[in-house]
C-alpha positions as CSV (number, residue, x, y, z in Angstrom):
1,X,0.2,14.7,-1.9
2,X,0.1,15.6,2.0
3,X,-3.2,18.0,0.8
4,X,-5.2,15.0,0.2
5,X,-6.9,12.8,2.3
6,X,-6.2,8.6,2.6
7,X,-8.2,5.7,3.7
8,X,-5.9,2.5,4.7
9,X,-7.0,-0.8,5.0
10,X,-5.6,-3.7,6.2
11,X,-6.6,-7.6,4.7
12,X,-5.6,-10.9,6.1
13,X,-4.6,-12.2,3.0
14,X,-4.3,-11.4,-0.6
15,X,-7.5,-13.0,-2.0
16,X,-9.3,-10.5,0.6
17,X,-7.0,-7.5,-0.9
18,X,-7.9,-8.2,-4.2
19,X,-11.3,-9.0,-3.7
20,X,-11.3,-5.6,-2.5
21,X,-9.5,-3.6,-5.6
22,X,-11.7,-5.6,-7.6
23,X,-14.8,-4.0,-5.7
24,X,-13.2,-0.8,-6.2
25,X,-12.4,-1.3,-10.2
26,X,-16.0,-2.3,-10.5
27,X,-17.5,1.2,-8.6
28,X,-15.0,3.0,-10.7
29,X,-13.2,4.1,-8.4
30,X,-9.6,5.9,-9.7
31,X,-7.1,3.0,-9.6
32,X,-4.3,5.1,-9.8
33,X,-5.1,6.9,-6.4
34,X,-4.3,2.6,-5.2
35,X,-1.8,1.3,-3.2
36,X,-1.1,-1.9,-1.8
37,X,1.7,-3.4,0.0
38,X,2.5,-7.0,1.5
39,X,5.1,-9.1,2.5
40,X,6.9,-12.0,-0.2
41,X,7.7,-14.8,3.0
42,X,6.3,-17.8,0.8
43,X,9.0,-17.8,-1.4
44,X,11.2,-20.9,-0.6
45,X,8.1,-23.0,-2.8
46,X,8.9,-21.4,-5.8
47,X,11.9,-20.0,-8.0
48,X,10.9,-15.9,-7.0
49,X,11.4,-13.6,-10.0
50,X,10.5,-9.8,-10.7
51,X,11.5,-8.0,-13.4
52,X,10.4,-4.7,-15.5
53,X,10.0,-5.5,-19.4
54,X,9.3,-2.0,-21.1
55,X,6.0,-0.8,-19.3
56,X,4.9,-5.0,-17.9
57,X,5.9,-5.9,-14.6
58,X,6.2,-9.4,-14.1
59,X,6.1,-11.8,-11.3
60,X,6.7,-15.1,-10.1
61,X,6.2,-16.5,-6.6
62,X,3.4,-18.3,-4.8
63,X,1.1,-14.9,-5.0
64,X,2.6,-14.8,-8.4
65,X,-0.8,-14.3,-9.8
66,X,-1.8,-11.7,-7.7
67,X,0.9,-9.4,-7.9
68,X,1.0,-9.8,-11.7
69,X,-2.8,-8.8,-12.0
70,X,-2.3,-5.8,-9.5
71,X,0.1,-4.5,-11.1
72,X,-1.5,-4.5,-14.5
73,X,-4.1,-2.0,-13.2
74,X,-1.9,0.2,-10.2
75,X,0.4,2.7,-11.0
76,X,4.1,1.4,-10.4
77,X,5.7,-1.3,-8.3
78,X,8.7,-1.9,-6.3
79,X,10.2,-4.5,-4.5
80,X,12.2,-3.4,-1.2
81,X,13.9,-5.5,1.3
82,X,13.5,-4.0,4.6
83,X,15.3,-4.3,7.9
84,X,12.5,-5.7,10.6
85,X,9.6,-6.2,7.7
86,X,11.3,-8.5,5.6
87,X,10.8,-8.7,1.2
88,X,8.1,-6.0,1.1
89,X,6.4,-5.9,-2.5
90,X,4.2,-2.2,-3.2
91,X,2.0,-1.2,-6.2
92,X,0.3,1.9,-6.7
93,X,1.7,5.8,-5.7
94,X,3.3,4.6,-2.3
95,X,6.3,3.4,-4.3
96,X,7.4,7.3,-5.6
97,X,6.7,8.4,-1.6
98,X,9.0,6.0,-0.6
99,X,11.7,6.3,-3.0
100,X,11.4,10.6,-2.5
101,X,11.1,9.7,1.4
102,X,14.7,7.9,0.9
103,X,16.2,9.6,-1.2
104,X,15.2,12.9,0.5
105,X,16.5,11.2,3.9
106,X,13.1,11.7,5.3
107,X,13.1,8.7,7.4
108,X,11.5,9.3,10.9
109,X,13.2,8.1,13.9
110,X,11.8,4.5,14.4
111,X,10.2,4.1,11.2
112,X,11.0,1.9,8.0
113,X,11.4,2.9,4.5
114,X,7.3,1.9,4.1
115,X,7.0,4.4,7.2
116,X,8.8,7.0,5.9
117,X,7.1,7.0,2.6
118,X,3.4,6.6,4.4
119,X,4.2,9.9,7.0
120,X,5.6,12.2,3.9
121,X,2.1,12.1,3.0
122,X,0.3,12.8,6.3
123,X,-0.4,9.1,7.6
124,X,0.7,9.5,11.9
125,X,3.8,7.7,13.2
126,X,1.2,6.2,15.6
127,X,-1.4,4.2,12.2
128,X,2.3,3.5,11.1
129,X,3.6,2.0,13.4
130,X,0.3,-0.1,13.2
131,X,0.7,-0.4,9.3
132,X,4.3,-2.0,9.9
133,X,2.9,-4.8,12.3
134,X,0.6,-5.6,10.3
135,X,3.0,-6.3,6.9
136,X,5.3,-8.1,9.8
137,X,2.4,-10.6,10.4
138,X,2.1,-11.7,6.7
139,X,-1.0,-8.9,5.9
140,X,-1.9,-6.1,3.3
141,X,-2.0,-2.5,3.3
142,X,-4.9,-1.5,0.8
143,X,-4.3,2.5,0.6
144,X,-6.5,5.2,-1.4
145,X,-5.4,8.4,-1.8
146,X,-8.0,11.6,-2.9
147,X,-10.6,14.6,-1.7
148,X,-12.4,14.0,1.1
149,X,-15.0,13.1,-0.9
150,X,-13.3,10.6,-2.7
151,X,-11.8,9.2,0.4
152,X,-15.3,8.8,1.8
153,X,-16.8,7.0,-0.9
154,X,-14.2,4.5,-1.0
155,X,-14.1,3.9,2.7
156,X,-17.8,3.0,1.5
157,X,-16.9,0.7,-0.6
158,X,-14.1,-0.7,1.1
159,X,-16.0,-1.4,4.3
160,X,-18.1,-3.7,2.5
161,X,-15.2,-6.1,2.0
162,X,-14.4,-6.2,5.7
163,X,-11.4,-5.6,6.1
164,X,-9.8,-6.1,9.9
165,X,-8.9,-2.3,10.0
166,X,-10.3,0.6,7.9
167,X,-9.1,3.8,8.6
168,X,-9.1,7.6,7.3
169,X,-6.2,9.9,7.5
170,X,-7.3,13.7,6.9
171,X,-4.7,15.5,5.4
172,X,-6.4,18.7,7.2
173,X,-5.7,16.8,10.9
174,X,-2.1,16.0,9.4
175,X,-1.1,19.8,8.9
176,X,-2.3,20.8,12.1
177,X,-0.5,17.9,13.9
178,X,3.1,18.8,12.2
């Protein structure tokens, strides 16, 4: 994966992360090259549920809705409870790069098990580190993986749903970096 390029964007809240997948869905852009990640705090409203029923992930939870319909289109999910972040919830690729990132014991010195996963695929320990604060202050991590080309059409895209950071990770700047 570390040969391909990312764009990462972070959302406020989860109507502006899915307003944005939904701008992506409807541009056709590959949702299986989608990640997102956020953080389950608003729990204590609601009985919190998550289980896998053959190939259906289900959900419940105050974002209930939101996770459920995500994970209907992304590829995997995973819920993770991490030291300093808190009940993390992930859809899309990121979830295999974290699990291989832990169970390889890639994790970087400073970095969570979300960290690990995002720099076995090229993202700096410095965006990281960035990433993390975000999740810790209740926000989401909208992450597309692909070609440059790819990666530069959905930056398009996704820059028209604001977002409060939008970056792109070349995987070319990665390699020469490590």
């Amino acid at each position: 994966m570390s040969n391909q390029d990312a764009v990462v964007a972070v959302y406020a809240t989860h109507a502006d992360a899915e307003a944005a997948v939904k701008e992506l869905q409807r541009a056709g852009i590959d949702m299986h090259a989608l990640s997102i990640v956020g953080r389950d705090t608003h729990t204590d409203e609601r009985v919190v549920g998550y289980y896998n029923a053959g190939d259906r992930m289900k959900y419940w939870g105050k974002t209930g809705a939101f996770w459920g319909g995500l994970w209907g289109l992304l590829l995997g999910s995973a819920f993770f409870a991490i030291p300093g972040i808190g009940p993390i919830l992930v859809a899309g690729p990121l979830v295999a790069w974290i699990v291989s990132a832990l169970e390889g014991a890639v994790v970087v010195g400073g970095l969570s098990a979300i960290g690990a996963g995002l720099y076995s695929v090229g993202i700096p320990k410095d965006s990281i580190l960035q990433y993390e604060l975000a999740l810790k202050t209740d926000k989401f991590l909208l992450m597309a993986h692909g070609t440059p080309t790819e990666v530069a059409r959905t930056k398009a895209i996704l820059d028209i749903t604001r977002p409060e950071l939008l970056t792109v990770h070349s995987a070319e700047v990665a390699s020469a970096a490590r």
